[in-house]
C-alpha positions as CSV (number, residue, x, y, z in Angstrom):
1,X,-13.6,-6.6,-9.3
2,X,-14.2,-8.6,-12.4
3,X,-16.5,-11.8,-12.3
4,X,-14.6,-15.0,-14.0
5,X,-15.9,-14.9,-17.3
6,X,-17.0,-10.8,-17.5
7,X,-16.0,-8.6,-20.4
8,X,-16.1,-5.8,-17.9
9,X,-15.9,-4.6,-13.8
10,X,-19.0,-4.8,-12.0
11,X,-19.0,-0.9,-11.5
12,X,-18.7,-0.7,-15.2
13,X,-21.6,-3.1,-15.4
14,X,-23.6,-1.1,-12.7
15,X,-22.4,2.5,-14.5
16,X,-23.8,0.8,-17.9
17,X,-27.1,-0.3,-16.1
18,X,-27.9,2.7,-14.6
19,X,-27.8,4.5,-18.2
20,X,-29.7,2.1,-20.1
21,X,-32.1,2.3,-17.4
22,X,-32.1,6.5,-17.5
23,X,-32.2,6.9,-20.9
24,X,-32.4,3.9,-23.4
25,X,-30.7,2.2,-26.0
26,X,-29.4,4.7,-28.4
27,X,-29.6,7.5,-26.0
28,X,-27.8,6.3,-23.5
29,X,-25.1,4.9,-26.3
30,X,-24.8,8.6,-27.4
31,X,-24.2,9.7,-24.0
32,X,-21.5,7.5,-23.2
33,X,-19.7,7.6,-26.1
34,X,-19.1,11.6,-25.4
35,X,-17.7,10.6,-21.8
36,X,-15.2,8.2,-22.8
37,X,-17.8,4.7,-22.7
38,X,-18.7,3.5,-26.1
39,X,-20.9,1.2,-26.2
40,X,-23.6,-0.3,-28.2
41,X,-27.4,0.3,-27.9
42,X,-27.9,-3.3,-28.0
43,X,-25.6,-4.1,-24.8
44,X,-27.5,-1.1,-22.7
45,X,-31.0,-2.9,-23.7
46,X,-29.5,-6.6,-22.9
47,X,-28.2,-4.9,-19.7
48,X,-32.0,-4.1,-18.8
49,X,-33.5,-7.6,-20.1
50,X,-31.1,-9.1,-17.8
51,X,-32.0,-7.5,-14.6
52,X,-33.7,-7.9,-11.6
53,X,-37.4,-5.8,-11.6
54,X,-37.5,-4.8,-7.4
55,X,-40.5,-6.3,-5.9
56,X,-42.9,-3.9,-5.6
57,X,-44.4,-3.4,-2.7
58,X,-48.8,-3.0,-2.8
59,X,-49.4,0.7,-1.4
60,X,-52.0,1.5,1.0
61,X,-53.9,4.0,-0.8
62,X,-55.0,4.4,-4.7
63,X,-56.2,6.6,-6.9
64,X,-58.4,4.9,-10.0
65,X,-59.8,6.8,-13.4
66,X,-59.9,6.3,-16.9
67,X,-58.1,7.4,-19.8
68,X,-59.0,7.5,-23.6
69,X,-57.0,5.1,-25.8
70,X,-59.5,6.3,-28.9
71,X,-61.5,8.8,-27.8
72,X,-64.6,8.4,-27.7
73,X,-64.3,4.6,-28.7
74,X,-61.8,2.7,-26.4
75,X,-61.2,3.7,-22.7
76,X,-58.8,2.2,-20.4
77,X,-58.6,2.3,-16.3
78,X,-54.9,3.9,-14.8
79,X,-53.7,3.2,-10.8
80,X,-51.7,5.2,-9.4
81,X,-50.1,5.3,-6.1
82,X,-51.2,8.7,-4.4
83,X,-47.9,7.9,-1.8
84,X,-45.7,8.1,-5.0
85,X,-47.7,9.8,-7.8
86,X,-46.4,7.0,-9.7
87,X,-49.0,4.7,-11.9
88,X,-48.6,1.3,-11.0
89,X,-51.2,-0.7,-13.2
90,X,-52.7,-0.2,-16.6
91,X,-56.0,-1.9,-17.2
92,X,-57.6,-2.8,-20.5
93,X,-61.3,-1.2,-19.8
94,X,-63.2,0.5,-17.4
95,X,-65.5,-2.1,-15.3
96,X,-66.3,-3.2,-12.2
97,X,-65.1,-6.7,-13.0
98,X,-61.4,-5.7,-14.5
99,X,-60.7,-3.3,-11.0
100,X,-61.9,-6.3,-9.1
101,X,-60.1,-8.7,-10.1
102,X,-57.0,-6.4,-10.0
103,X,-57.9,-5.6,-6.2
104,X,-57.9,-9.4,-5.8
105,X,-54.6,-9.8,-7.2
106,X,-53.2,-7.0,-5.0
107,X,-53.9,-7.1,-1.5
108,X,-53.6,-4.6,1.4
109,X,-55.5,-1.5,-0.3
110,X,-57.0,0.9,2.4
111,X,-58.2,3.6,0.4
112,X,-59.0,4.1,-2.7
113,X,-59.7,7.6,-4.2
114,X,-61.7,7.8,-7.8
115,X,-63.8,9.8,-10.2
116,X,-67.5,9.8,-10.1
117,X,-67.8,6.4,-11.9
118,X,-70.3,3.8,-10.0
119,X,-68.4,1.1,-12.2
120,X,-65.3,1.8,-9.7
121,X,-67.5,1.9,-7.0
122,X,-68.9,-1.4,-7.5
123,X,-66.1,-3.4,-8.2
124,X,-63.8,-2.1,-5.0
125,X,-66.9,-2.6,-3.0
126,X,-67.3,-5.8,-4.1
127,X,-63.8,-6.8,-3.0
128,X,-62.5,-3.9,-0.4
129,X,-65.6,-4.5,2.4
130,X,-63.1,-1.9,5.2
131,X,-61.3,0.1,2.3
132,X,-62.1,4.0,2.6
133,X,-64.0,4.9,-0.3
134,X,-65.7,8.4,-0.9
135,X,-68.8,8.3,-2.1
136,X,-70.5,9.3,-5.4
């Protein structure tokens, strides 16, 4: 099937997508050149520009710690859903306020799981009052 004004078939489209996403631009233009797909790293980048992020979903339970930009000089805060093992959020420093404010903005955390830091402590006690959180 090919949409009225397309260059291509959706399943190309989907086929192209579905690389760009995998591997990149210029990796994914490598890769399908050898089977028989040239196309241009620019098109596989447009390709993910154009589409569609899937709505994710806030999990129940979260693990929280920090992570050295410059070490020793500029620390950031990391998410991560323990369901997936996946980080999910990225946070520019390490206080109370920042998490907050990021537990605001995502609703529906149950548990939260994090290092030793009272700075973590405080700001998902200050907005997760039933959240499970171990203590220090």
């Amino acid at each position: 099937m090919v949409a009225v004004s397309a260059q291509r078939t959706v399943r190309l489209t989907e086929l192209l997508h579905a690389f760009s996403l995998a591997l990149s631009g210029e990796a994914g233009s490598r890769l399908l050149a050898n089977v028989g797909v040239p196309t241009s790293a620019d098109t596989l980048l447009r390709l993910v520009k154009r589409s569609q992020l899937a709505a994710m979903e806030t999990p129940k339970a979260l693990g929280v710690d920090d992570f050295a930009l410059r070490r020793g000089q500029t620390y950031g805060t990391i998410i991560v859903d323990l369901s997936t093992h996946r980080p999910i959020g990225l946070l520019t420093d390490r206080t109370a306020e920042t998490l907050s404010q990021w537990l605001v903005e995502h609703p529906g955390i149950e548990c939260i799981s994090r290092d030793r830091s009272g700075e973590y402590m405080r700001g998902a006690r200050s907005v997760l009052a039933k959240a499970i959180l171990p203590a220090s």
